[in-house]
PyMOL Python script that loads the backbone (N, CA, C, O; Angstrom):
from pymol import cmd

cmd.read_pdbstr("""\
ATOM      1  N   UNK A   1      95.535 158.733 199.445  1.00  0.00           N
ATOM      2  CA  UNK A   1      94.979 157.399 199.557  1.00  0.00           C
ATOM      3  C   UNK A   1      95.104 156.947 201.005  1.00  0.00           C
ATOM      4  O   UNK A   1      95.956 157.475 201.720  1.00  0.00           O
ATOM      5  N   UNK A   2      94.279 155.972 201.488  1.00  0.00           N
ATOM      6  CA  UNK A   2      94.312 156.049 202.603  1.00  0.00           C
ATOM      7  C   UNK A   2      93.788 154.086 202.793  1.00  0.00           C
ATOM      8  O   UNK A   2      92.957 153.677 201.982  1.00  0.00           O
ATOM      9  N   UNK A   3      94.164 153.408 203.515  1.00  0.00           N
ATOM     10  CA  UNK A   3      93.965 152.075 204.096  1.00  0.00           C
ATOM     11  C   UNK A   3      93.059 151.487 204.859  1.00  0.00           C
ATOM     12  O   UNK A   3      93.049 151.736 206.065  1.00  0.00           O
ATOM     13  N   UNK A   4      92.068 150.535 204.253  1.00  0.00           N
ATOM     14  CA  UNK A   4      90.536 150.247 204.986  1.00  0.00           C
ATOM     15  C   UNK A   4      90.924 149.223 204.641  1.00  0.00           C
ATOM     16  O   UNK A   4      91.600 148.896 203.665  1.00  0.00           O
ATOM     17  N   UNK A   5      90.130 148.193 206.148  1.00  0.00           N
ATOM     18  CA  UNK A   5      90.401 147.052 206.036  1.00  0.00           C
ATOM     19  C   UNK A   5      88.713 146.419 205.765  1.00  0.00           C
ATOM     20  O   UNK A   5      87.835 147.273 205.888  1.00  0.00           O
ATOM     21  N   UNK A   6      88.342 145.265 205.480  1.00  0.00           N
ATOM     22  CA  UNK A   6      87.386 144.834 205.142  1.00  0.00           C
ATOM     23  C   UNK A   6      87.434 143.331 205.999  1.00  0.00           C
ATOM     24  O   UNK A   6      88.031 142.301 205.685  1.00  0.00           O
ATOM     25  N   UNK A   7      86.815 143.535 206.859  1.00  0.00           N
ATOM     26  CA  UNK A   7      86.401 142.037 207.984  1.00  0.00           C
ATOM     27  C   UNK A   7      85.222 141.804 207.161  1.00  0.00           C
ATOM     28  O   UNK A   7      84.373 142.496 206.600  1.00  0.00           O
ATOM     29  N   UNK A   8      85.608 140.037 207.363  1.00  0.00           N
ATOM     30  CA  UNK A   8      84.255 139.205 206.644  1.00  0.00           C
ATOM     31  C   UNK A   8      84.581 137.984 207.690  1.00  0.00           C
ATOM     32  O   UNK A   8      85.466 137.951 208.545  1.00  0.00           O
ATOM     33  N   UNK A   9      83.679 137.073 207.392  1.00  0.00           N
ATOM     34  CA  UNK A   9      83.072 136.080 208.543  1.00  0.00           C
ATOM     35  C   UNK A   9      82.892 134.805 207.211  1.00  0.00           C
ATOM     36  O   UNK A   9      81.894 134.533 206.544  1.00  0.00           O
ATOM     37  N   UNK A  10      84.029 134.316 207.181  1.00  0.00           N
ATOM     38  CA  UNK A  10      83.905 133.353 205.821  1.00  0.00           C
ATOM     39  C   UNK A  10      84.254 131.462 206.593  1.00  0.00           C
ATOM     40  O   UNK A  10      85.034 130.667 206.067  1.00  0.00           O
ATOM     41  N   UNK A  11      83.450 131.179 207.859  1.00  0.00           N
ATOM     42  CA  UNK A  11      83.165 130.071 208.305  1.00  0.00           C
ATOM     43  C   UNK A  11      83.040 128.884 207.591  1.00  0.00           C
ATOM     44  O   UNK A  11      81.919 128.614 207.163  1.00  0.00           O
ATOM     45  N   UNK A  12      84.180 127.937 207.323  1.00  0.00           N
ATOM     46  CA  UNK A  12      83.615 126.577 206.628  1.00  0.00           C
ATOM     47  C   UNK A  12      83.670 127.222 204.681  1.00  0.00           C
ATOM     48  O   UNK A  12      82.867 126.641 203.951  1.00  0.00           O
ATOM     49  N   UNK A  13      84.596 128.359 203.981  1.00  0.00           N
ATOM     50  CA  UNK A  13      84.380 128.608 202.931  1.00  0.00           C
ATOM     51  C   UNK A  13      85.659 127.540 202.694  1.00  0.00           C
ATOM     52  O   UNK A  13      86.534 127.539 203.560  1.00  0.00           O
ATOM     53  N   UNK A  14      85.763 126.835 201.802  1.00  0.00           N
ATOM     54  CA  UNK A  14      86.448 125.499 200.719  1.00  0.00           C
ATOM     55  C   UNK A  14      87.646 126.823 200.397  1.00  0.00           C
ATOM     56  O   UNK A  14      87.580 128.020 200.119  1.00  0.00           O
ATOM     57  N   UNK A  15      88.785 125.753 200.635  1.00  0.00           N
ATOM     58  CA  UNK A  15      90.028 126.832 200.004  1.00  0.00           C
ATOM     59  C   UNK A  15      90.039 127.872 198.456  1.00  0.00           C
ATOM     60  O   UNK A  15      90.309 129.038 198.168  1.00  0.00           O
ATOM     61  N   UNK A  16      89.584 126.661 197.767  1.00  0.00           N
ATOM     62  CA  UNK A  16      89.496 127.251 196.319  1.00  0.00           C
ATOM     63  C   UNK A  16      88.703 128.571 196.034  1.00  0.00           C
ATOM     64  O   UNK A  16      88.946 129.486 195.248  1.00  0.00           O
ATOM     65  N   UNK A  17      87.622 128.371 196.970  1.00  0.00           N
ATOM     66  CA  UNK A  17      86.124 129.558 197.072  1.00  0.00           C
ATOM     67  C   UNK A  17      87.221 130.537 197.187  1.00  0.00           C
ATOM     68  O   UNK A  17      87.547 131.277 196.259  1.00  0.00           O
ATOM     69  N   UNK A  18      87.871 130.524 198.523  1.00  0.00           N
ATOM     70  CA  UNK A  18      88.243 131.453 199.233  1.00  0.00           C
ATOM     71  C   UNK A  18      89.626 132.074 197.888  1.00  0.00           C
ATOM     72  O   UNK A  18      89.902 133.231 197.573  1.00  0.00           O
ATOM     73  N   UNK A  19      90.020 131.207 197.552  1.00  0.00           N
ATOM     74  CA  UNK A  19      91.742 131.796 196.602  1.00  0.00           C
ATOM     75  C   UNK A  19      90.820 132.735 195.325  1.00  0.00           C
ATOM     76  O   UNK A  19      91.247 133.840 194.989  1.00  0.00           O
ATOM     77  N   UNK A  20      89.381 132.080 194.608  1.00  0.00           N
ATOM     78  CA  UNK A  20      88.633 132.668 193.355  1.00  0.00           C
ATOM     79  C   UNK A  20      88.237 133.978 193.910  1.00  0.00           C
ATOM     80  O   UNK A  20      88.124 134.774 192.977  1.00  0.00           O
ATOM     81  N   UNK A  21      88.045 134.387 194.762  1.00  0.00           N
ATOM     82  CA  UNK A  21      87.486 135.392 195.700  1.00  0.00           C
ATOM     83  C   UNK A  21      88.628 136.162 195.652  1.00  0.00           C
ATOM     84  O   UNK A  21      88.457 137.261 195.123  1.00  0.00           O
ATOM     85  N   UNK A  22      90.113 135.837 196.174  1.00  0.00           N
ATOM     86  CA  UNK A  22      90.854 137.271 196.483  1.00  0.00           C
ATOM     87  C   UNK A  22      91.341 137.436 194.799  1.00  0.00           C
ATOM     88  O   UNK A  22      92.147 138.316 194.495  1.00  0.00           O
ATOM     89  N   UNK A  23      90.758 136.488 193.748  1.00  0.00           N
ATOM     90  CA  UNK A  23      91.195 136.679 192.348  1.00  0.00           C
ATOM     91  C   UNK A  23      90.114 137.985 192.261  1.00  0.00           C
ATOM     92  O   UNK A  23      90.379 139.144 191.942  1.00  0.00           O
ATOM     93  N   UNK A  24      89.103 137.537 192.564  1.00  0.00           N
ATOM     94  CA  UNK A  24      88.263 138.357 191.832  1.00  0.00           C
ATOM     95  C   UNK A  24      88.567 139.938 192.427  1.00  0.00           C
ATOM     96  O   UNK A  24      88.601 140.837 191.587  1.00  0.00           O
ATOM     97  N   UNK A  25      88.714 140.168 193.390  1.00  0.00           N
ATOM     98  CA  UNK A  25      89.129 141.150 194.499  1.00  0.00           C
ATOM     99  C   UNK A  25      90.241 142.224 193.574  1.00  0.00           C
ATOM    100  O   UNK A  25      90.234 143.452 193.475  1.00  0.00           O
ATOM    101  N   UNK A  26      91.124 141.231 192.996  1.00  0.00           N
ATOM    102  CA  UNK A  26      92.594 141.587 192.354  1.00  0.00           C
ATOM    103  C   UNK A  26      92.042 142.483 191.046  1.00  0.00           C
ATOM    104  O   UNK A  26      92.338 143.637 190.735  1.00  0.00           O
ATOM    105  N   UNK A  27      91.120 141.522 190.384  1.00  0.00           N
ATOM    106  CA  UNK A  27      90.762 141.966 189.181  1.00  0.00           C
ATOM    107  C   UNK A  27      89.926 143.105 188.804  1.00  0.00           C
ATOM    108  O   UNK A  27      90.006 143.809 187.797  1.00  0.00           O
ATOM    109  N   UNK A  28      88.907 143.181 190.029  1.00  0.00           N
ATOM    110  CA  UNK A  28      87.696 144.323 189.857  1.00  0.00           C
ATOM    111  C   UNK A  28      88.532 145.735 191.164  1.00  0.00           C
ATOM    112  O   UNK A  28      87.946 146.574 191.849  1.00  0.00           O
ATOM    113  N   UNK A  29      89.567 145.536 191.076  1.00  0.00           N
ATOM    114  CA  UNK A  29      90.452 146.744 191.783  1.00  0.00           C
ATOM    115  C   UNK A  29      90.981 146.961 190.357  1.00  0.00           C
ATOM    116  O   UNK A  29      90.661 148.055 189.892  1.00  0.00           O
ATOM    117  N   UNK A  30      91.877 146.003 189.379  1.00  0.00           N
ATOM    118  CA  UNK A  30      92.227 146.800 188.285  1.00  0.00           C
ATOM    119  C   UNK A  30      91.551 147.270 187.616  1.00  0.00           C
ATOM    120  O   UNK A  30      91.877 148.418 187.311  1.00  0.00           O
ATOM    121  N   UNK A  31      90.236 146.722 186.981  1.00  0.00           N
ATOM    122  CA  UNK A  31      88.963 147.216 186.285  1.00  0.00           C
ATOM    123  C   UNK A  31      88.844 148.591 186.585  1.00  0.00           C
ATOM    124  O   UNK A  31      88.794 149.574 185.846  1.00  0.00           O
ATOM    125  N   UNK A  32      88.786 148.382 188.658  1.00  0.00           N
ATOM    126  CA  UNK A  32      88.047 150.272 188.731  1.00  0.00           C
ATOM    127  C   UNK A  32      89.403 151.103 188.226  1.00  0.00           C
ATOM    128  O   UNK A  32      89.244 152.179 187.649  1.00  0.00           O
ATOM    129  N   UNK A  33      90.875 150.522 188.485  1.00  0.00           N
ATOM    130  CA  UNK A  33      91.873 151.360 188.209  1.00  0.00           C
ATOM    131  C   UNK A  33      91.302 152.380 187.161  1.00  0.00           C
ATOM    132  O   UNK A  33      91.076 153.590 187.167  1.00  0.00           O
ATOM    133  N   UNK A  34      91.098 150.809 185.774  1.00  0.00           N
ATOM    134  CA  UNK A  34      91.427 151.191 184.597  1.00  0.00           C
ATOM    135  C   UNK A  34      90.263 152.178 184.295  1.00  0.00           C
ATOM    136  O   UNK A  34      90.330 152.749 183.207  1.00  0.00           O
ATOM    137  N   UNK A  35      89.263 152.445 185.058  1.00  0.00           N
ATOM    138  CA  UNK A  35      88.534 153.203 185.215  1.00  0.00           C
ATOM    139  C   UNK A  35      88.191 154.604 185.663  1.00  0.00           C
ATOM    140  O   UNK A  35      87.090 155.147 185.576  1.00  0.00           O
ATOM    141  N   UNK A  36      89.401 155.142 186.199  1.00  0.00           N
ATOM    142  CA  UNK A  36      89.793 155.537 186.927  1.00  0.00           C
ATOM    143  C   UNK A  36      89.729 156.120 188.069  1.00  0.00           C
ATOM    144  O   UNK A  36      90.056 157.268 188.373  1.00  0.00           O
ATOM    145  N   UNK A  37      88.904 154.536 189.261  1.00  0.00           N
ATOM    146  CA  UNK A  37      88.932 154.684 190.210  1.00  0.00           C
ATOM    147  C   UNK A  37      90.101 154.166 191.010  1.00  0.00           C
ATOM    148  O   UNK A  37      90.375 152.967 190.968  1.00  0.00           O
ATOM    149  N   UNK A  38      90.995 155.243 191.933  1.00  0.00           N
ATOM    150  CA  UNK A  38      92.153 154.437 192.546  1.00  0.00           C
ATOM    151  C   UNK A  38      91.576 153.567 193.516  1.00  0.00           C
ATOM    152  O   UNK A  38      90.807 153.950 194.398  1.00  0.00           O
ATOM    153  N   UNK A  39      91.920 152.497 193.360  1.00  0.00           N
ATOM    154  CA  UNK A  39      91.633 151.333 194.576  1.00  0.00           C
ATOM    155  C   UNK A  39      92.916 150.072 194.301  1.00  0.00           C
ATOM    156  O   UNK A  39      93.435 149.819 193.214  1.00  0.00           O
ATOM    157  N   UNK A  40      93.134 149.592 195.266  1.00  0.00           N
ATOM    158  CA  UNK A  40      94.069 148.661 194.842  1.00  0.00           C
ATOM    159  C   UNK A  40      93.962 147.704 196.155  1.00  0.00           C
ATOM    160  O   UNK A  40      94.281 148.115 197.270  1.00  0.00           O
ATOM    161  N   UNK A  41      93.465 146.336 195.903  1.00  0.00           N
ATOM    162  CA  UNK A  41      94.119 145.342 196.674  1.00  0.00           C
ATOM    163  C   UNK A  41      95.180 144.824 197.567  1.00  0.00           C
ATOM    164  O   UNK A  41      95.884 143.963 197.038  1.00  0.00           O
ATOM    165  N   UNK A  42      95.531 145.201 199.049  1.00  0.00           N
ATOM    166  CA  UNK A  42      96.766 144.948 199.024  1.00  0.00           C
ATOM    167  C   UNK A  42      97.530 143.381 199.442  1.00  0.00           C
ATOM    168  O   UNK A  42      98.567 142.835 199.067  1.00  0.00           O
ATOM    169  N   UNK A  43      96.170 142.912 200.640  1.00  0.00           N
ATOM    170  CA  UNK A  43      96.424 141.497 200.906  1.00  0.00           C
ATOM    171  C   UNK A  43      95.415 140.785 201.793  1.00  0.00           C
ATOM    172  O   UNK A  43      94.322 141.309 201.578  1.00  0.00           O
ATOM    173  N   UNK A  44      95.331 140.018 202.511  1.00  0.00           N
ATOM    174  CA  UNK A  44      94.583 139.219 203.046  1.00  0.00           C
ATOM    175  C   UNK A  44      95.161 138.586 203.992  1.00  0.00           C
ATOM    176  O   UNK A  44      96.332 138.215 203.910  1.00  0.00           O
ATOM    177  N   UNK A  45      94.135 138.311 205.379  1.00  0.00           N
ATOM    178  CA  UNK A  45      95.013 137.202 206.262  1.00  0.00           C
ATOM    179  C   UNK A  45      93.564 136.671 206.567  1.00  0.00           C
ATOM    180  O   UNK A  45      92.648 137.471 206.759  1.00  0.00           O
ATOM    181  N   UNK A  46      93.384 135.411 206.605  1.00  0.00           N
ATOM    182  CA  UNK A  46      92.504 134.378 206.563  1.00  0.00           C
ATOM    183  C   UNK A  46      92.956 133.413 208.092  1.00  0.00           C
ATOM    184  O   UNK A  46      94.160 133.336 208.339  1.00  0.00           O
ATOM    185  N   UNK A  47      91.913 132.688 209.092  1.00  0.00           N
ATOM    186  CA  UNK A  47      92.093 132.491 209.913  1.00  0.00           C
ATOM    187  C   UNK A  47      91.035 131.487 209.728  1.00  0.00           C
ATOM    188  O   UNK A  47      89.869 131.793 209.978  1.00  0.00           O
ATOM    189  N   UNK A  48      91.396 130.133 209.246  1.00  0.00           N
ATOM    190  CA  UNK A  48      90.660 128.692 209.268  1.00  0.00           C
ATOM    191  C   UNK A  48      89.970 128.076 210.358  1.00  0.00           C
ATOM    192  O   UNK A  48      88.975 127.365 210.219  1.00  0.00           O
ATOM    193  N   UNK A  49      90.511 128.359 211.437  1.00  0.00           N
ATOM    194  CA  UNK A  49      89.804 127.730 212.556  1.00  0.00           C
ATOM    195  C   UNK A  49      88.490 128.739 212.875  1.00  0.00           C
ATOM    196  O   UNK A  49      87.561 128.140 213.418  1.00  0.00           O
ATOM    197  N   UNK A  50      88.276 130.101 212.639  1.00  0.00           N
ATOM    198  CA  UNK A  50      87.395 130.873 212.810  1.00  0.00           C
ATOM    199  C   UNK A  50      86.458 131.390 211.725  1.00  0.00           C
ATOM    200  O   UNK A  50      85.259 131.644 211.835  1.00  0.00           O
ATOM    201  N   UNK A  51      87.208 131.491 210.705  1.00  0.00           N
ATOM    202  CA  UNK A  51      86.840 132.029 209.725  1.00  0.00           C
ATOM    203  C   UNK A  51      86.613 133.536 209.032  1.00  0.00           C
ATOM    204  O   UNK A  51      85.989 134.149 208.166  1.00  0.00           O
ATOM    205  N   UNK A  52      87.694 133.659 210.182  1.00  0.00           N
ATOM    206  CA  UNK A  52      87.591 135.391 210.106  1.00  0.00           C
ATOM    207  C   UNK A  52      89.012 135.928 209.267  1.00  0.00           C
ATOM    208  O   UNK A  52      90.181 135.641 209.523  1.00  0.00           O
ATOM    209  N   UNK A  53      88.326 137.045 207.888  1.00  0.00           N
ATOM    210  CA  UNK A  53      88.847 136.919 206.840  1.00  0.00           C
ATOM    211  C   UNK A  53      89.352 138.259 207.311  1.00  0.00           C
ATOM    212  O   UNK A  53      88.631 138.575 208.257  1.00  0.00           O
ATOM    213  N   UNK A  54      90.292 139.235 207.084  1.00  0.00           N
ATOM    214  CA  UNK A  54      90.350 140.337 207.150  1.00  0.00           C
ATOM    215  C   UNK A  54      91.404 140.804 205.790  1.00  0.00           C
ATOM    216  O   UNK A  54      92.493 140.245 205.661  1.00  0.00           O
ATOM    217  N   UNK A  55      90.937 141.897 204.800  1.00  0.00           N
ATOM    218  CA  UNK A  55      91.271 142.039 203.881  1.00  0.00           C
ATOM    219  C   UNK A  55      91.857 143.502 203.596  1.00  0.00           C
ATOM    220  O   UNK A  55      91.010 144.359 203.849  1.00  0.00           O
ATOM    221  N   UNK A  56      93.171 144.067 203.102  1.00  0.00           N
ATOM    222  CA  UNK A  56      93.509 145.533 203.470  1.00  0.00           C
ATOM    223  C   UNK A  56      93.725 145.549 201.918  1.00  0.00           C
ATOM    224  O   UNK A  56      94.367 144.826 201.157  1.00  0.00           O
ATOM    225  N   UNK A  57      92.482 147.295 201.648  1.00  0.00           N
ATOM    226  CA  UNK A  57      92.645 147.824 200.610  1.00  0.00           C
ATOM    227  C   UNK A  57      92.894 149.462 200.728  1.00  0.00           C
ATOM    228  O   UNK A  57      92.295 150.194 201.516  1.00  0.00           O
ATOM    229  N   UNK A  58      94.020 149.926 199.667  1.00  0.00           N
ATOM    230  CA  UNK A  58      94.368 151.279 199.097  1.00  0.00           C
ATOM    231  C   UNK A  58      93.195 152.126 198.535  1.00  0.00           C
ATOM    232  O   UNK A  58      92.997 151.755 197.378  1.00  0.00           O
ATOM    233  N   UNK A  59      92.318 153.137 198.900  1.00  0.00           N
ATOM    234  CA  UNK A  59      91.597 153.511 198.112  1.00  0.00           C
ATOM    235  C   UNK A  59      91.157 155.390 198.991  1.00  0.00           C
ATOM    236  O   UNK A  59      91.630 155.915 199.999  1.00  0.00           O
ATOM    237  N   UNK A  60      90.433 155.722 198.319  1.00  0.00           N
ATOM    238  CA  UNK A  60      90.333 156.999 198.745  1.00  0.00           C
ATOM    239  C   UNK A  60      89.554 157.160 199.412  1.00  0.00           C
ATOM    240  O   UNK A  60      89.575 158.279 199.924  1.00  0.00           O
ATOM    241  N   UNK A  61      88.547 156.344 199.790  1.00  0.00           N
ATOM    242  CA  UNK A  61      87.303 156.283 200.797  1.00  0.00           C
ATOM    243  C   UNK A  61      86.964 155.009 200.761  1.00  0.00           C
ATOM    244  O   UNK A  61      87.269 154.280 199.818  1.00  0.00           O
ATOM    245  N   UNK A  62      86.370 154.662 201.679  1.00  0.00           N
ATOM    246  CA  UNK A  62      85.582 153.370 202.179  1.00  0.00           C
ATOM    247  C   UNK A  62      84.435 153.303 201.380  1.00  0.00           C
ATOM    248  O   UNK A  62      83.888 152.257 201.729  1.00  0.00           O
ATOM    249  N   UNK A  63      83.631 153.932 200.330  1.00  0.00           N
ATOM    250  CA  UNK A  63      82.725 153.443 199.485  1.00  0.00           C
ATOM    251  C   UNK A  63      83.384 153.281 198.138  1.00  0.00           C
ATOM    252  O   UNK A  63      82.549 152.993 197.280  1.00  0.00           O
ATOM    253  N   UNK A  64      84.653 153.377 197.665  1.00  0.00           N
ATOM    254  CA  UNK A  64      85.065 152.680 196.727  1.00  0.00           C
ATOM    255  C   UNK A  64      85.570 151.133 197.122  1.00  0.00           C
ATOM    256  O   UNK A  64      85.812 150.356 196.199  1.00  0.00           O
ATOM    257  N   UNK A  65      85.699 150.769 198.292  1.00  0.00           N
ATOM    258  CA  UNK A  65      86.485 150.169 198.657  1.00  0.00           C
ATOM    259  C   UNK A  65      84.929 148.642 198.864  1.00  0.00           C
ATOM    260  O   UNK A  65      84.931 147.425 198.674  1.00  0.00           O
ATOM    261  N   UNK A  66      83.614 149.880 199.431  1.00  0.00           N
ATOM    262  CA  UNK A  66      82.578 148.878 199.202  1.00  0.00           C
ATOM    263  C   UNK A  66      81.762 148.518 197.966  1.00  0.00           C
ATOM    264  O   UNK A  66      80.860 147.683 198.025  1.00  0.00           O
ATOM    265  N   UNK A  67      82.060 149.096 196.957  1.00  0.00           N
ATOM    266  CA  UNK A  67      81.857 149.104 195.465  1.00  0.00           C
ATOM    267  C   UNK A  67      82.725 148.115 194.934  1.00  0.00           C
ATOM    268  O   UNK A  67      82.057 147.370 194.217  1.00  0.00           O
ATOM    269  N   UNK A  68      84.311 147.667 194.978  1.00  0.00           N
ATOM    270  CA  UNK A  68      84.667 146.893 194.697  1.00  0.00           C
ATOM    271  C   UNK A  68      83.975 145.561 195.349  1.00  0.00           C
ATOM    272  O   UNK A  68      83.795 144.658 194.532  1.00  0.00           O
ATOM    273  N   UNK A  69      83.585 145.313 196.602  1.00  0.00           N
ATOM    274  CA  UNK A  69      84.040 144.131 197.100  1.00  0.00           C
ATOM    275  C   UNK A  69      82.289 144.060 196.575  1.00  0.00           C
ATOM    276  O   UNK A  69      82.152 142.884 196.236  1.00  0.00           O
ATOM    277  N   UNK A  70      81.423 144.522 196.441  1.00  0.00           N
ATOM    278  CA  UNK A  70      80.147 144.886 196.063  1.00  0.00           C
ATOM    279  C   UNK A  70      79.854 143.874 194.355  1.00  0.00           C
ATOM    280  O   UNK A  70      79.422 142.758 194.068  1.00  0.00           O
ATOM    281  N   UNK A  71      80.327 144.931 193.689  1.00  0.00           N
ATOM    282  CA  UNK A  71      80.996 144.446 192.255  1.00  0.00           C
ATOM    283  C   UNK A  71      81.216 142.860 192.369  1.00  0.00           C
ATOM    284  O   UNK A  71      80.372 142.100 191.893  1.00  0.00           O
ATOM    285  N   UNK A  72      82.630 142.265 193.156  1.00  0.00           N
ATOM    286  CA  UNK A  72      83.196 141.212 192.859  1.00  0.00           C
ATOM    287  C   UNK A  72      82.685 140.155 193.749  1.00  0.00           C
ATOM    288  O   UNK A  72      83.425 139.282 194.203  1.00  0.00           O
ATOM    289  N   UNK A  73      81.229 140.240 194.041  1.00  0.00           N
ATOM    290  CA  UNK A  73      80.225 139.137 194.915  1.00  0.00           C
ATOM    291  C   UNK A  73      80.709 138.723 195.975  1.00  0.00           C
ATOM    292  O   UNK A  73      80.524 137.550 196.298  1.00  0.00           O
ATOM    293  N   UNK A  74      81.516 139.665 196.843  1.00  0.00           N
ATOM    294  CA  UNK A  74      82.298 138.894 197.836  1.00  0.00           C
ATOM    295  C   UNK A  74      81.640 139.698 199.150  1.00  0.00           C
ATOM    296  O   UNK A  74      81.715 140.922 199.250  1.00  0.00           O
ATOM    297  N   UNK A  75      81.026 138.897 200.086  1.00  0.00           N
ATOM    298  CA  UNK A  75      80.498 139.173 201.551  1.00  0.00           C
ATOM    299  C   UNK A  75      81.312 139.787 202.133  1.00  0.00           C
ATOM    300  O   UNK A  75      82.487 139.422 202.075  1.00  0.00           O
ATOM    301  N   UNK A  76      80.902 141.009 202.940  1.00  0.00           N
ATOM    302  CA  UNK A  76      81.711 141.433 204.267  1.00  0.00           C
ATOM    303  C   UNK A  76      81.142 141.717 205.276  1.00  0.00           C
ATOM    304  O   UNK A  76      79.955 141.507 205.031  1.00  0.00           O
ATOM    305  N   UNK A  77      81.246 142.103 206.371  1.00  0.00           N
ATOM    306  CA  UNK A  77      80.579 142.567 207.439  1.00  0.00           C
ATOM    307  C   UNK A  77      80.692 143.448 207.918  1.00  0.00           C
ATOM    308  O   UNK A  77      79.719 143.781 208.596  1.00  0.00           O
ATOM    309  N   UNK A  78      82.225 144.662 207.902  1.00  0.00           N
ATOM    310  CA  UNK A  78      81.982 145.570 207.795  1.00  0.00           C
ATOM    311  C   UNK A  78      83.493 146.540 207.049  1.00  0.00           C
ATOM    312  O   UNK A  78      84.477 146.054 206.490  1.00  0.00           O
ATOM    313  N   UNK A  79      83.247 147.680 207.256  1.00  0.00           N
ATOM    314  CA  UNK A  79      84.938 147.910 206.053  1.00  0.00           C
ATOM    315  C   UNK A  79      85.285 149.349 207.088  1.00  0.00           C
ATOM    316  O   UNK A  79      84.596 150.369 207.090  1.00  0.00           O
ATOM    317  N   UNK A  80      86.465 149.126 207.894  1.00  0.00           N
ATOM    318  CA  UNK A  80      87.154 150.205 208.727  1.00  0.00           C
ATOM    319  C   UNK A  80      88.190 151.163 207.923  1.00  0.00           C
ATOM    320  O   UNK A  80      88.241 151.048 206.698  1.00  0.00           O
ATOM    321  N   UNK A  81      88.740 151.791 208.367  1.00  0.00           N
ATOM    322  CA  UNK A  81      89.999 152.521 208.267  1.00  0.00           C
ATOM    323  C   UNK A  81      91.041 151.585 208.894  1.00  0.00           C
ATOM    324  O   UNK A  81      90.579 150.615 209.496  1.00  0.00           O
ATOM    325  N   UNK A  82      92.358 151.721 208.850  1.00  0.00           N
ATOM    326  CA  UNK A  82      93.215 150.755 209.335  1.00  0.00           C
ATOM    327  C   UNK A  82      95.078 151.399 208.855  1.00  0.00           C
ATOM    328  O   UNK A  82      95.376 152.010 207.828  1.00  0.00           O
ATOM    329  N   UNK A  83      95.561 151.186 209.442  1.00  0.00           N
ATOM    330  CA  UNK A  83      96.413 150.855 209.517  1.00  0.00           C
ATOM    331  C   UNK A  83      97.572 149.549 208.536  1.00  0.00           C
ATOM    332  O   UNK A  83      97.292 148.351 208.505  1.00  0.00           O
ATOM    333  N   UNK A  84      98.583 150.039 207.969  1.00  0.00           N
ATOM    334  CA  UNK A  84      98.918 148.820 207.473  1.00  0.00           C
ATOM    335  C   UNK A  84     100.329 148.790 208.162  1.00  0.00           C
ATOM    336  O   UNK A  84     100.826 149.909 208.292  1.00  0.00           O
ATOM    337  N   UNK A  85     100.844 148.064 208.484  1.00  0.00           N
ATOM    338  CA  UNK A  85     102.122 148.056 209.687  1.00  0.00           C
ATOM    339  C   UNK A  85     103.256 147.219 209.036  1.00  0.00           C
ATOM    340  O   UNK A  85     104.009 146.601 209.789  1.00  0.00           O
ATOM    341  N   UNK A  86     103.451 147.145 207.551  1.00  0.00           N
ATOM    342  CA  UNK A  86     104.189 146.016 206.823  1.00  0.00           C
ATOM    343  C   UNK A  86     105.570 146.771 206.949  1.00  0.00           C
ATOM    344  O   UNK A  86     105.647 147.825 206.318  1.00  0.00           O
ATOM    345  N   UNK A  87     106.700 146.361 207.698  1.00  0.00           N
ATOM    346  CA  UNK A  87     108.146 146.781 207.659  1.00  0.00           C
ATOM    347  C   UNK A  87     108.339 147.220 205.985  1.00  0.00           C
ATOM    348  O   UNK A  87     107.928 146.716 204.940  1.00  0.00           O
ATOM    349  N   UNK A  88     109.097 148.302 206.272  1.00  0.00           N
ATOM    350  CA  UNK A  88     109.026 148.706 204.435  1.00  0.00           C
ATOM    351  C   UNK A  88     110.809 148.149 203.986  1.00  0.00           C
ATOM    352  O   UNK A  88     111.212 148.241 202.827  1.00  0.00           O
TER     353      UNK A  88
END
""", "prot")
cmd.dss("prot")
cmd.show_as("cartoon", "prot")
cmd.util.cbc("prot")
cmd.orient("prot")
């Protein structure tokens, strides 16, 4: 498994939009689980004054990773490889 991040450009989106969105994110990663596509959600950092969303998901390639966010109606702009740097 390997770590892609997903930049989106979510300018002026209402908090709530934005919290139903990383729900839906949560949910259509377990769906593909239960499906058995590995993908998994890991977190989000959101930046209000810009609107620049950047979102890090677990998955085995970058087209499962655009199938979820695809699936769960949520805009992006584009989906990298990445790095996740969280002290373990």
């Amino acid at each position: 498994m390997s770590v892609f991040m997903v930049q989106r450009s979510l300018k002026d989106i209402p908090m709530d939009q934005l919290a139903a969105a990383q729900q839906r994110a949560i949910a259509t990663a377990a769906q593909m689980r239960s499906e058995g596509e590995p993908v998994r959600y890991i977190r989000s950092a959101f930046v209000p004054e810009t609107g620049q969303c950047n979102c890090l998901f677990d998955a085995e390639n970058a087209e499962q990773v655009g199938k979820l966010n695809k699936t769960a109606g949520i805009p992006y702009d584009r989906i990298v490889p990445a790095l996740d740097l969280t002290p373990a």
